[in-house]
C-alpha positions in Angstrom: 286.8 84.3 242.3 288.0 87.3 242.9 291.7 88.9 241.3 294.2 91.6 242.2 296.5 93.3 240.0 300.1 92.2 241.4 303.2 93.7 240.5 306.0 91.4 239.7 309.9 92.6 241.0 313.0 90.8 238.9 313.5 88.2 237.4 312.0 87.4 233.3 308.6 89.0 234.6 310.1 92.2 236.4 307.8 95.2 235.9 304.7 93.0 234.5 301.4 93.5 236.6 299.4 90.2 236.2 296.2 89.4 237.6 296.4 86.6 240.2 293.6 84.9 242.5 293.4 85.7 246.0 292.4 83.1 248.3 289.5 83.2 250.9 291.6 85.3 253.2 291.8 88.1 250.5 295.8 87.7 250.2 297.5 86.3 247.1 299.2 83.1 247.7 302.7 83.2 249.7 304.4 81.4 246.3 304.0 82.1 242.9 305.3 79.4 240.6 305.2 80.0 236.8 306.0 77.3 234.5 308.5 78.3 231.3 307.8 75.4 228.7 311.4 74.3 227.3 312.1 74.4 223.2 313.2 71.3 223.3 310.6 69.1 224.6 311.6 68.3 228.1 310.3 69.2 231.3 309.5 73.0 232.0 311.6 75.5 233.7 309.7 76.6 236.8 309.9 80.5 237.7 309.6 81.1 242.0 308.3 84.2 243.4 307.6 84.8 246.6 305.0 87.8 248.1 306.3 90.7 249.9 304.9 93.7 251.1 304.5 96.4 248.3 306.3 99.8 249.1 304.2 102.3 250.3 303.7 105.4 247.7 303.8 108.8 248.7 299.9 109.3 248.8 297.5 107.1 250.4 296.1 105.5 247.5 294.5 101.8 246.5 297.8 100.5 245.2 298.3 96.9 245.6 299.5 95.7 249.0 301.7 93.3 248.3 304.5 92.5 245.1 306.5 89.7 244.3 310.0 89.5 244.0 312.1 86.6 241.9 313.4 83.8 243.8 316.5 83.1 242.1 317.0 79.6 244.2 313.6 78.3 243.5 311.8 76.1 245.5 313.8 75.7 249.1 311.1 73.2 250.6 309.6 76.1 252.6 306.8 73.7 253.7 305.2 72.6 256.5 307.8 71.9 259.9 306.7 69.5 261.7 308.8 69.8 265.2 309.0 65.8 265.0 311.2 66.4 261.3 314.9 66.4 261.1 316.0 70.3 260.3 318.2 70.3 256.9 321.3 72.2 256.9 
């Protein structure tokens, strides 16, 4: 499998580069969720981040092509839409 070095923007991870596997398209996957084990015992915290493109530089170089930024609401059921589902407001 191959990795790319992805910058991550905000959040507890802001300015971390982290390897992550890209898919079969070459592109890292749309959502990044990283699970944040809790002291106490219960269920884990889970950290969203979403994919964006990566700001250009001011040379043409092989920077990364894509970043990703902190989702501070999480998870917003950004599945599939089905045009037979009820919207949520």
């Amino acid at each position: 499998m191959k990795s790319e070095d992805t910058p991550f923007v905000g959040g507890p991870l802001d300015g971390r580069v982290i390897p992550v596997l890209l898919g079969p398209t070459g592109h890292p996957p749309k959502v990044y969720r990283v699970p944040v084990p809790d002291d106490a015992g219960g269920p884990p915290t889970v950290l969203v981040y979403r994919r964006v493109p990566a700001e250009p530089g001011r040379r043409l170089s092989l920077s990364p092509k894509w970043q990703y930024a902190y989702d501070a609401e999480g998870d917003k059921g950004g599945g599939l839409k089905w045009p037979w589902s009820k919207s949520t407001p």
